[in-house]
Chimera marker file (.cmm) of the C-alpha trace (Angstrom):
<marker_set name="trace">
<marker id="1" x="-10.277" y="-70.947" z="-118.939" r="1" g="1" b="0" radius="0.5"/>
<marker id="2" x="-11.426" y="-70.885" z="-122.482" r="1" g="1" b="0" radius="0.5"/>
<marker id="3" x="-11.088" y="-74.590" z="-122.776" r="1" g="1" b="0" radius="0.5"/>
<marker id="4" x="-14.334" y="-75.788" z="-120.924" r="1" g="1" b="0" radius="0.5"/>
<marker id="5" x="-13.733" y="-79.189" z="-121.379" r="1" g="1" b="0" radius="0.5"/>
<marker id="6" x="-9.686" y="-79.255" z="-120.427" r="1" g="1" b="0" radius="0.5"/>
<marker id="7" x="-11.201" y="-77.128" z="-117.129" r="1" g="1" b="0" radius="0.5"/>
<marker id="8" x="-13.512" y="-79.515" z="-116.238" r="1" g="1" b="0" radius="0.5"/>
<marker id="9" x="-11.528" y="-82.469" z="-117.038" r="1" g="1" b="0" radius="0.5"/>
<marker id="10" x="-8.168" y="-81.473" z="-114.764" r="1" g="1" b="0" radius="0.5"/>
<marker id="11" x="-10.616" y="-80.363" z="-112.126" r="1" g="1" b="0" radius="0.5"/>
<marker id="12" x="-12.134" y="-83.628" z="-111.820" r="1" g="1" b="0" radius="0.5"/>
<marker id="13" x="-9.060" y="-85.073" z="-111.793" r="1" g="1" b="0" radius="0.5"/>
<marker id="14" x="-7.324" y="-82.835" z="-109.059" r="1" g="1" b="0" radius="0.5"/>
<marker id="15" x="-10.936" y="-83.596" z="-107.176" r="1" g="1" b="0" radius="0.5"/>
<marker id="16" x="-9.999" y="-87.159" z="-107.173" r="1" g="1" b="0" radius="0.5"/>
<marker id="17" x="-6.287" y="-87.370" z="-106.789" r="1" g="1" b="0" radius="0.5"/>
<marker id="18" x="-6.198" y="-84.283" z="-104.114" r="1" g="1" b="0" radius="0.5"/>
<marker id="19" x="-9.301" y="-83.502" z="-102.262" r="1" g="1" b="0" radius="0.5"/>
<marker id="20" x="-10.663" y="-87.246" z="-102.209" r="1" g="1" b="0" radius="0.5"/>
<marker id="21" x="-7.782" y="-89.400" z="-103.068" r="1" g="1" b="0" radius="0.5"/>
<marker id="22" x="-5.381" y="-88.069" z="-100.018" r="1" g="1" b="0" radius="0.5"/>
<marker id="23" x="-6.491" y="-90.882" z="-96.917" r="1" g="1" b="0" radius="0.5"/>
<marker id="24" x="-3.169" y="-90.001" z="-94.647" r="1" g="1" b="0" radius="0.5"/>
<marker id="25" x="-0.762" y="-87.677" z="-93.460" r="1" g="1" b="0" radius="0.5"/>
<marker id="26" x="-0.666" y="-83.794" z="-93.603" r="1" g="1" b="0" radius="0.5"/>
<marker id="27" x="-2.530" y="-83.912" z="-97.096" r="1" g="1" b="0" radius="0.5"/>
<marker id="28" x="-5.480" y="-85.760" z="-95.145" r="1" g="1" b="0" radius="0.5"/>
<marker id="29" x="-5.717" y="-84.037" z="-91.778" r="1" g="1" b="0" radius="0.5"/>
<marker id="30" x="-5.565" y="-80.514" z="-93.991" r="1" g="1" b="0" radius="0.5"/>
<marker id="31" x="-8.770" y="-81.593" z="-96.207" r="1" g="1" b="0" radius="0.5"/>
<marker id="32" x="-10.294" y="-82.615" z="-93.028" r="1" g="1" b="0" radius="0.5"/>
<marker id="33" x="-9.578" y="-78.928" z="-91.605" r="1" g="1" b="0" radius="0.5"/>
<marker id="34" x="-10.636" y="-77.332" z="-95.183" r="1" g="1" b="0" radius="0.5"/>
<marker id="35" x="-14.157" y="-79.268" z="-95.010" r="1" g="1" b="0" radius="0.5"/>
<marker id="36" x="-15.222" y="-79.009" z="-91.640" r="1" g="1" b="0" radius="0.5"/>
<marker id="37" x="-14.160" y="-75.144" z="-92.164" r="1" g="1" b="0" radius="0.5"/>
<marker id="38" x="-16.558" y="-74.747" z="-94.937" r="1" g="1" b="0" radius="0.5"/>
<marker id="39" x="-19.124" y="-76.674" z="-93.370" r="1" g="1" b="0" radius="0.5"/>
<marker id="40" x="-18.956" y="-74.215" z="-90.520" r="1" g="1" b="0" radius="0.5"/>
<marker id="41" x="-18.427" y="-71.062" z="-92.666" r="1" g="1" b="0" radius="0.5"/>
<marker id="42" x="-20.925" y="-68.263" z="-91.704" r="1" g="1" b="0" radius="0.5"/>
<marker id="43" x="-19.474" y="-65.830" z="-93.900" r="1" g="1" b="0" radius="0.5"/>
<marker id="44" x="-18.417" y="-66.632" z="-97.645" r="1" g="1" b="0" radius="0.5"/>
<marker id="45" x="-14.377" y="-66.978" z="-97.575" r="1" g="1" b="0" radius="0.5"/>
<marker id="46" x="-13.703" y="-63.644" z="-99.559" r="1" g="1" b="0" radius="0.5"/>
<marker id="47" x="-10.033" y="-64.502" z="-99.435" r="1" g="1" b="0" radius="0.5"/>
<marker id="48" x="-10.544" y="-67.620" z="-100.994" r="1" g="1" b="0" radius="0.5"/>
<marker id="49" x="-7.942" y="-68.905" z="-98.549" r="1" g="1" b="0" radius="0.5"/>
<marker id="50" x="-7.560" y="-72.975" z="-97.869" r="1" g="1" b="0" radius="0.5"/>
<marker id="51" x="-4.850" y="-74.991" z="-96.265" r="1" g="1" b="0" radius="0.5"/>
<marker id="52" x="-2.486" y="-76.702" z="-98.889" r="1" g="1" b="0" radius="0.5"/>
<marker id="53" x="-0.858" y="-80.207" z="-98.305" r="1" g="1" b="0" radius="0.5"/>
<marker id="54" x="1.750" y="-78.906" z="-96.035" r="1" g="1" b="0" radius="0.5"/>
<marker id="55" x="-0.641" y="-77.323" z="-93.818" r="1" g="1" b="0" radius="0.5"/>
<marker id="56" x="0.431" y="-73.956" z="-95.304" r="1" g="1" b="0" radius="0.5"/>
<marker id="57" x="-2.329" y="-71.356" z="-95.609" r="1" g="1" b="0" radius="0.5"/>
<marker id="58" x="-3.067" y="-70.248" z="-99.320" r="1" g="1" b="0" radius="0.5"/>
<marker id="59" x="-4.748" y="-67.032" z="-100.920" r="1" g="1" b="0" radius="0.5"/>
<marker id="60" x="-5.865" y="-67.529" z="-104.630" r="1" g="1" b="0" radius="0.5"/>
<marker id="61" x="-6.858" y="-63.576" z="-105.420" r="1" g="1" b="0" radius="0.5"/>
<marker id="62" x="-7.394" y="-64.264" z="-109.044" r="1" g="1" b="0" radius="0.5"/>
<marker id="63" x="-10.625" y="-65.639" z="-108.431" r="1" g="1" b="0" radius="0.5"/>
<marker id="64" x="-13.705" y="-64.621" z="-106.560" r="1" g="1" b="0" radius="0.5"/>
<marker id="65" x="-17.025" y="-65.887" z="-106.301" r="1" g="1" b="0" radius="0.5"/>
<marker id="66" x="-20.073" y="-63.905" z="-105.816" r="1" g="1" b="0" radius="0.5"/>
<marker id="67" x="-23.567" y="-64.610" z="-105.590" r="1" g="1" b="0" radius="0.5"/>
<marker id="68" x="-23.852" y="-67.688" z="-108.474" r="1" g="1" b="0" radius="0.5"/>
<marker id="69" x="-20.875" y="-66.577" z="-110.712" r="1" g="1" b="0" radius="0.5"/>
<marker id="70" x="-17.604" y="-66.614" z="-110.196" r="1" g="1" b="0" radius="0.5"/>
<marker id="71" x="-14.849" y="-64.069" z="-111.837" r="1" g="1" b="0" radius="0.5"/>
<marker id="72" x="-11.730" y="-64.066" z="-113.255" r="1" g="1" b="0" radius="0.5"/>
<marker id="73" x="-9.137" y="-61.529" z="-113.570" r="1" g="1" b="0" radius="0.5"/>
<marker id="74" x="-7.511" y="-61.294" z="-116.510" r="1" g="1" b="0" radius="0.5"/>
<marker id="75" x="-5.544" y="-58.490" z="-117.546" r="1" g="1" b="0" radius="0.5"/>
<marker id="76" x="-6.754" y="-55.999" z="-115.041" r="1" g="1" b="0" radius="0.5"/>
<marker id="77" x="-10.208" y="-56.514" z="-115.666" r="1" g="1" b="0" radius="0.5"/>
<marker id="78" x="-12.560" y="-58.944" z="-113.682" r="1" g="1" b="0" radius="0.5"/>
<marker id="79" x="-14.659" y="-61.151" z="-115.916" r="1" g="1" b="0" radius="0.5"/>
<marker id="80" x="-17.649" y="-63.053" z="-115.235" r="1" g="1" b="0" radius="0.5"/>
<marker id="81" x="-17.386" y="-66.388" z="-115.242" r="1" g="1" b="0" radius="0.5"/>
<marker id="82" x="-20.517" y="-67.053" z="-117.712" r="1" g="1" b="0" radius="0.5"/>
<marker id="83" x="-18.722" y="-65.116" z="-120.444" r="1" g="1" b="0" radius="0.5"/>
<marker id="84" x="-14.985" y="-65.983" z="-119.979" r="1" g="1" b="0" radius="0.5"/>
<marker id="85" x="-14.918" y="-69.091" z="-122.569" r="1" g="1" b="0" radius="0.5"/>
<marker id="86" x="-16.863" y="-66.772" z="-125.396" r="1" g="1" b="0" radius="0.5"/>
<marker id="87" x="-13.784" y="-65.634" z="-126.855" r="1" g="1" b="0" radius="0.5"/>
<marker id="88" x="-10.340" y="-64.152" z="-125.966" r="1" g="1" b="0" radius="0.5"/>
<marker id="89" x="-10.059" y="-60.578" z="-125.840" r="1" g="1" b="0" radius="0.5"/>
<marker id="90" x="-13.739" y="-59.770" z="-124.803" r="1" g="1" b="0" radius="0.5"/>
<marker id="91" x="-15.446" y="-56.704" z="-126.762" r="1" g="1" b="0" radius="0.5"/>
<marker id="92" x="-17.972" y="-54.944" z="-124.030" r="1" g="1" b="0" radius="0.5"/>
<marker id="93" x="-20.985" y="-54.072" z="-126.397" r="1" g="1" b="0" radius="0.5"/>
<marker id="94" x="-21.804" y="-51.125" z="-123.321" r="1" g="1" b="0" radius="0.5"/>
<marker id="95" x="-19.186" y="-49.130" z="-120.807" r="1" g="1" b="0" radius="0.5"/>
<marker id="96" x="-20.719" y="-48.194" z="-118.032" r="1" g="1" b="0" radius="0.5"/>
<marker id="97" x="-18.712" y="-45.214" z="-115.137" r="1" g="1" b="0" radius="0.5"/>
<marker id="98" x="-19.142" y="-45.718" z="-111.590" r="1" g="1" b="0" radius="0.5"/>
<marker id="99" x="-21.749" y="-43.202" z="-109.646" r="1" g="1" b="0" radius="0.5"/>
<marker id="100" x="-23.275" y="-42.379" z="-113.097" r="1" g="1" b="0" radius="0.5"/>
<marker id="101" x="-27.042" y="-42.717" z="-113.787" r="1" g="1" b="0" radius="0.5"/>
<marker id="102" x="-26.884" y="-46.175" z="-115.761" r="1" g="1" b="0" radius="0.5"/>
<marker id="103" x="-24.703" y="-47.528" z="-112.970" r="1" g="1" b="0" radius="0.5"/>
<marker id="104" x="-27.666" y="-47.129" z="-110.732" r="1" g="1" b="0" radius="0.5"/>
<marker id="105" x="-29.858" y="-48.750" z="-113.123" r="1" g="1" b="0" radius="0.5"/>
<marker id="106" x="-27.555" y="-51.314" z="-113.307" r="1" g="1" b="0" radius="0.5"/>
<marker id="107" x="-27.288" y="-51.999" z="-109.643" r="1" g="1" b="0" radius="0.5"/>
<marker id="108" x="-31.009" y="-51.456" z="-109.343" r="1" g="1" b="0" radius="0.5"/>
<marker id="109" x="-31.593" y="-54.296" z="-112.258" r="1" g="1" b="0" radius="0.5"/>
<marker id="110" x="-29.098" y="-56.554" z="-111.053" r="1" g="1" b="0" radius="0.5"/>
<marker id="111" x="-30.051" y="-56.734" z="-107.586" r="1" g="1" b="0" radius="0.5"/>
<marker id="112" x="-33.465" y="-57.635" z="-108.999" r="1" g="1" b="0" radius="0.5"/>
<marker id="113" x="-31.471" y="-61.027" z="-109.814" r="1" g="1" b="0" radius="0.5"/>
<marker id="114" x="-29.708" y="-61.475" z="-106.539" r="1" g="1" b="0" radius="0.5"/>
<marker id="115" x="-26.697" y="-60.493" z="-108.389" r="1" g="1" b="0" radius="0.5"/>
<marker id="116" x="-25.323" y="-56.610" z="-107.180" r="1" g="1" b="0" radius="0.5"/>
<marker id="117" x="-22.336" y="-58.211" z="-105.691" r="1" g="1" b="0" radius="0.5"/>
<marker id="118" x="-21.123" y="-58.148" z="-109.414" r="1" g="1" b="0" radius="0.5"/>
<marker id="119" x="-20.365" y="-54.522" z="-109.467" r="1" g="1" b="0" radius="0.5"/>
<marker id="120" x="-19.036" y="-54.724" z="-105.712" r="1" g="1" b="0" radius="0.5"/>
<marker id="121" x="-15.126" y="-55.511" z="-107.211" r="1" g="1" b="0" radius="0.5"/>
<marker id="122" x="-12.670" y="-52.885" z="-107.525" r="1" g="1" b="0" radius="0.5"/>
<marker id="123" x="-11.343" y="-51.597" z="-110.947" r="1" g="1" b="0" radius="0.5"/>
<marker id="124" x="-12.775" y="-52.865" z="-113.986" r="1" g="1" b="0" radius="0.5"/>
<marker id="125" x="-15.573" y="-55.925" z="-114.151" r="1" g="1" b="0" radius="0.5"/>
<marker id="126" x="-16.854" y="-57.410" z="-117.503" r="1" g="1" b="0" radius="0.5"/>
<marker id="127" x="-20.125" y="-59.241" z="-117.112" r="1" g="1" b="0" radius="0.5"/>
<marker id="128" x="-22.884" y="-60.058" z="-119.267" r="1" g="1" b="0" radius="0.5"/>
<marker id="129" x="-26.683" y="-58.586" z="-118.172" r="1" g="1" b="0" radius="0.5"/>
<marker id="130" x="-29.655" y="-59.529" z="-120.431" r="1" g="1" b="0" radius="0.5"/>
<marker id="131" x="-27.241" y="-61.051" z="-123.173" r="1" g="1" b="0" radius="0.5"/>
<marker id="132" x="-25.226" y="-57.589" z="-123.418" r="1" g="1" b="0" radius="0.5"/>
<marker id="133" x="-21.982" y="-57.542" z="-122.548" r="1" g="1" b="0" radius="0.5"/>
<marker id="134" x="-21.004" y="-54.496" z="-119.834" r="1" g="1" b="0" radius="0.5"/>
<marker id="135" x="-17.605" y="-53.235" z="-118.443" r="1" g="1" b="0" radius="0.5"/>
<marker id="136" x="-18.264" y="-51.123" z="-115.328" r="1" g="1" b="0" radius="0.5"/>
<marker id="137" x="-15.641" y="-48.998" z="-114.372" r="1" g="1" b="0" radius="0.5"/>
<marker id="138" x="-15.619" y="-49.122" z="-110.950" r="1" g="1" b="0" radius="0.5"/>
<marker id="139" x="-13.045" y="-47.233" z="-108.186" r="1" g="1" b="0" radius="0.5"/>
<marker id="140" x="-9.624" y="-49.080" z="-107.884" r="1" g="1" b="0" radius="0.5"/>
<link id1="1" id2="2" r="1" g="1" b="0" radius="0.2"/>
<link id1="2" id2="3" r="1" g="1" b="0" radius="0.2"/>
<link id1="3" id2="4" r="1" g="1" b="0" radius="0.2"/>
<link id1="4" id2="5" r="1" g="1" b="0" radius="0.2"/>
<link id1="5" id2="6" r="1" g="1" b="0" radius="0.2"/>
<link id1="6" id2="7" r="1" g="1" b="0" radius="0.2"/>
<link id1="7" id2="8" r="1" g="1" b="0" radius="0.2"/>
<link id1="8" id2="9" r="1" g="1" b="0" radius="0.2"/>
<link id1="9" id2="10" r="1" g="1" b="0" radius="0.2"/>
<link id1="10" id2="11" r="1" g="1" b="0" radius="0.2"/>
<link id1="11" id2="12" r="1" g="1" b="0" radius="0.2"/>
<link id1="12" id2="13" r="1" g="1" b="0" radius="0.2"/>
<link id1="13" id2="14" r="1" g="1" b="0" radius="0.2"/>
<link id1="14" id2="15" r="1" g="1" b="0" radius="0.2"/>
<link id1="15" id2="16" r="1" g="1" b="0" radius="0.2"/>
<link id1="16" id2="17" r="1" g="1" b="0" radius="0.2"/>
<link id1="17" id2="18" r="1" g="1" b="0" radius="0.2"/>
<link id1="18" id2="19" r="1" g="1" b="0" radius="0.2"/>
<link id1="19" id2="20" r="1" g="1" b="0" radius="0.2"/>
<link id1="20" id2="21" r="1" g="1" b="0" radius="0.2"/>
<link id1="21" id2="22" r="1" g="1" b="0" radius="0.2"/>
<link id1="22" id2="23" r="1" g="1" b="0" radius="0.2"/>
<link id1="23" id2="24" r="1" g="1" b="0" radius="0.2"/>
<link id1="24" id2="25" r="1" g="1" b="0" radius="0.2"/>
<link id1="25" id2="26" r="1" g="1" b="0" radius="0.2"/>
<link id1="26" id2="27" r="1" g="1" b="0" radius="0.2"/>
<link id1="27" id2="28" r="1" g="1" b="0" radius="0.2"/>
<link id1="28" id2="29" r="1" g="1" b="0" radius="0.2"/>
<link id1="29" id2="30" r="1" g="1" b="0" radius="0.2"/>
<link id1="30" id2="31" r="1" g="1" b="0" radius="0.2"/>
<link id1="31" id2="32" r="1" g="1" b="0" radius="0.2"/>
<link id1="32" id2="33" r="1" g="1" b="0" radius="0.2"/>
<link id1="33" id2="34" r="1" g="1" b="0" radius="0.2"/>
<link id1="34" id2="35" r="1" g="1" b="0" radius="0.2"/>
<link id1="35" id2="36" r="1" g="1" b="0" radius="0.2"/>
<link id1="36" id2="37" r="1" g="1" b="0" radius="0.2"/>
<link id1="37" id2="38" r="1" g="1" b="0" radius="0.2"/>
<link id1="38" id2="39" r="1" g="1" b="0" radius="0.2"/>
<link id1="39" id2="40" r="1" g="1" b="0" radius="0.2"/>
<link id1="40" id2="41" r="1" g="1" b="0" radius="0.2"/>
<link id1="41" id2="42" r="1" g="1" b="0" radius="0.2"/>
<link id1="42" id2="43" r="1" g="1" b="0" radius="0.2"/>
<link id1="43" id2="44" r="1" g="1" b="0" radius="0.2"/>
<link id1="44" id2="45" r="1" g="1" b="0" radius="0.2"/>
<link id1="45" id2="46" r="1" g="1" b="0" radius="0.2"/>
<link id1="46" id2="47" r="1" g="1" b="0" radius="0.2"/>
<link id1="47" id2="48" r="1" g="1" b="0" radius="0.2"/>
<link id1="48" id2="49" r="1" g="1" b="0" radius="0.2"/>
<link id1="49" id2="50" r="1" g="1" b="0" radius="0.2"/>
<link id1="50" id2="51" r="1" g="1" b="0" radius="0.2"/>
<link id1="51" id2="52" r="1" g="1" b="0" radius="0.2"/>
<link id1="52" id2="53" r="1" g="1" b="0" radius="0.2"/>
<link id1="53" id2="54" r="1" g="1" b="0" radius="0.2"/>
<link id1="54" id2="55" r="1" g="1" b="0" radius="0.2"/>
<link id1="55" id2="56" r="1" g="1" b="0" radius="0.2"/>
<link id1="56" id2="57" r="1" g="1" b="0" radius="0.2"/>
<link id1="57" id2="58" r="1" g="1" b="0" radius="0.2"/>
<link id1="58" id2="59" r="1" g="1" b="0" radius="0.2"/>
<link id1="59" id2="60" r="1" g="1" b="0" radius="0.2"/>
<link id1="60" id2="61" r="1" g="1" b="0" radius="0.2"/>
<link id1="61" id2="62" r="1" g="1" b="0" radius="0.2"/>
<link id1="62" id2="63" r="1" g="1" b="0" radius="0.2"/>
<link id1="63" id2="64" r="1" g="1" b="0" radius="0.2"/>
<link id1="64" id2="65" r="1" g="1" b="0" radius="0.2"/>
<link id1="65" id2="66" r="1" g="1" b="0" radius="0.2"/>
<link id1="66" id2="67" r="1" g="1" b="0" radius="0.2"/>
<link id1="67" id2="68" r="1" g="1" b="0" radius="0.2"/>
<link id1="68" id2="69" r="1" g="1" b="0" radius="0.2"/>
<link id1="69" id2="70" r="1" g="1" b="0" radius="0.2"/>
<link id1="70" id2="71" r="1" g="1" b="0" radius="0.2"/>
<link id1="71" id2="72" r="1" g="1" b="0" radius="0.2"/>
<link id1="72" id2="73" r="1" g="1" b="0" radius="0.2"/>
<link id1="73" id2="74" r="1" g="1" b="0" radius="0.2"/>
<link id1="74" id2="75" r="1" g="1" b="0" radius="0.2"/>
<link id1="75" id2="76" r="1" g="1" b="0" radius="0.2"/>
<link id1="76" id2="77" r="1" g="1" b="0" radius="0.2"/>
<link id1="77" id2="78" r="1" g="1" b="0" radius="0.2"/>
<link id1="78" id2="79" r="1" g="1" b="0" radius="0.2"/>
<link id1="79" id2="80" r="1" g="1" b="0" radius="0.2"/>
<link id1="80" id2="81" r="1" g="1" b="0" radius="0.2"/>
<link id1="81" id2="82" r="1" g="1" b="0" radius="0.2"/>
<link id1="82" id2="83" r="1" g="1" b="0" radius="0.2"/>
<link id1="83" id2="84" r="1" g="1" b="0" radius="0.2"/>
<link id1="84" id2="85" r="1" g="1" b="0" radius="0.2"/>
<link id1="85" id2="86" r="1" g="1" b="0" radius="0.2"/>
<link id1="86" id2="87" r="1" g="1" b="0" radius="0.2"/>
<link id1="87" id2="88" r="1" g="1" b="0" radius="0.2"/>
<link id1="88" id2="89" r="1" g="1" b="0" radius="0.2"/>
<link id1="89" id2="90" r="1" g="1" b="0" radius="0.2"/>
<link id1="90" id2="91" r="1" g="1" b="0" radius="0.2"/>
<link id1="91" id2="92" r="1" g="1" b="0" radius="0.2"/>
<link id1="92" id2="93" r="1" g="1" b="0" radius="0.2"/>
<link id1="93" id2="94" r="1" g="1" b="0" radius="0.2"/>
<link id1="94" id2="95" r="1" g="1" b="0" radius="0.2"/>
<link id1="95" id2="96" r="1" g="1" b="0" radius="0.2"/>
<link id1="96" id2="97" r="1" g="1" b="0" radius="0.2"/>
<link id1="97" id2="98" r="1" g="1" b="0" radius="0.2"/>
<link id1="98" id2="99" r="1" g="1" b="0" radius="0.2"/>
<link id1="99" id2="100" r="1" g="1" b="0" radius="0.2"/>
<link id1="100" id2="101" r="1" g="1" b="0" radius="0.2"/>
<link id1="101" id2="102" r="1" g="1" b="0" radius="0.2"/>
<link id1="102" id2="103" r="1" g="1" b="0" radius="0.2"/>
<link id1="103" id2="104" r="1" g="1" b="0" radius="0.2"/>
<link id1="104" id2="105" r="1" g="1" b="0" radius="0.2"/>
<link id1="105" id2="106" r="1" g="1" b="0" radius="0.2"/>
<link id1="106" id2="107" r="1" g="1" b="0" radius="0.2"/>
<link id1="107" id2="108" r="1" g="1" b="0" radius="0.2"/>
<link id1="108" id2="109" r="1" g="1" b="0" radius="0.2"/>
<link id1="109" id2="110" r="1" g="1" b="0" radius="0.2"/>
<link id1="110" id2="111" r="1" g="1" b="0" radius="0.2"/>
<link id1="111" id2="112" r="1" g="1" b="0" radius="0.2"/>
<link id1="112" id2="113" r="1" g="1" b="0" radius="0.2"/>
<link id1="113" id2="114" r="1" g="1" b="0" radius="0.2"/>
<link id1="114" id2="115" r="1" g="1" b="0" radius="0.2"/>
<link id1="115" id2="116" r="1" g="1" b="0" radius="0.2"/>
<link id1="116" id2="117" r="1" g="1" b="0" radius="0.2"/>
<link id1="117" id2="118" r="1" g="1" b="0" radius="0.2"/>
<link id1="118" id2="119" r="1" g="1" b="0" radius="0.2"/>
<link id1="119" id2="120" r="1" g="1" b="0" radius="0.2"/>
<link id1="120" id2="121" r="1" g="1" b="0" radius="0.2"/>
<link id1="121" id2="122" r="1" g="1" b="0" radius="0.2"/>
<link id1="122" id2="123" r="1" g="1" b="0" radius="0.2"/>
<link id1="123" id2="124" r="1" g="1" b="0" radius="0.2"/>
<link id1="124" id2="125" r="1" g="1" b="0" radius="0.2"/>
<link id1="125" id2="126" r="1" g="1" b="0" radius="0.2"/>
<link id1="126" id2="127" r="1" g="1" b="0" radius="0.2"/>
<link id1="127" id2="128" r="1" g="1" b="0" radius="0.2"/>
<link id1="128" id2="129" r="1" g="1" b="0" radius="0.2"/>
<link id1="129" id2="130" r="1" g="1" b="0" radius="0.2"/>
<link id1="130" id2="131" r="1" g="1" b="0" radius="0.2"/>
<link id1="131" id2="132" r="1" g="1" b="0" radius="0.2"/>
<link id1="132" id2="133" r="1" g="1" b="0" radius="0.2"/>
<link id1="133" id2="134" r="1" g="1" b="0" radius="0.2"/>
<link id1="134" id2="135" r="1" g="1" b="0" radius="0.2"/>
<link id1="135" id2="136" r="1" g="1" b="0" radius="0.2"/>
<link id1="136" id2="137" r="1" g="1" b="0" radius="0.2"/>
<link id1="137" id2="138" r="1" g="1" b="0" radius="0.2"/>
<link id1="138" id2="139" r="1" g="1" b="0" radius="0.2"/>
<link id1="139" id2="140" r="1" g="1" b="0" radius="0.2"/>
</marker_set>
């Protein structure tokens, strides 16, 4: 993921070749069912769940989107998507504990943004608010 332009680049290409590309046969009729089931979604697809080219059903749980970011988990920790090319091994500049004081201010000021579905993943969650950098221990 730290390679922007390899990301982008492979998913256009997978875009093409897969989801667009694919005119017959199971690979067809199972975009078909993935499309109109996102066009009739009323609830976001928390499972992240589609059907592959063999009509199989599959989970991807290393990803999640919520509100306009998606995260990653990498090594335990769930990172926000707008921070996950900065570097590596991500250095939180603030830790902040589930329940405590500044997790309420930090729920409070996020949902400001439309964003307190950020702190609404279980374990750990990196993400960046007002240019800091903040891992919130939440309950696993």
């Amino acid at each position: 993921m730290s390679d922007r332009e390899l990301v982008l680049e492979e998913a256009g290409s997978l875009l093409g070749t897969r989801a667009m590309g694919v005119r017959e046969g199971k690979g067809a009729v199972s975009q078909s069912f993935n499309i109109a089931g996102q066009k009739q979604a009323a609830t976001m697809n928390y499972g992240n769940e589609y059907l592959d080219e063999d009509m199989q059903r599959v989970r991807i749980t290393n990803v999640q989107q919520i509100n306009n970011r998606a995260f990653y988990n990498r090594n335990n920790q769930w990172i926000d998507s707008g921070i996950v090319d900065k570097e590596k091994d991500i250095k939180p500049d603030k830790t902040i504990e589930f329940g405590s004081r500044e997790f309420f201010e930090l729920a409070e000021r996020l949902a400001k943004e439309n964003r307190q579905g950020s702190i609404a993943l279980r374990g750990e969650v990196v993400l960046s608010v007002d240019g800091q950098i903040i891992l919130v221990k939440m309950p696993k």
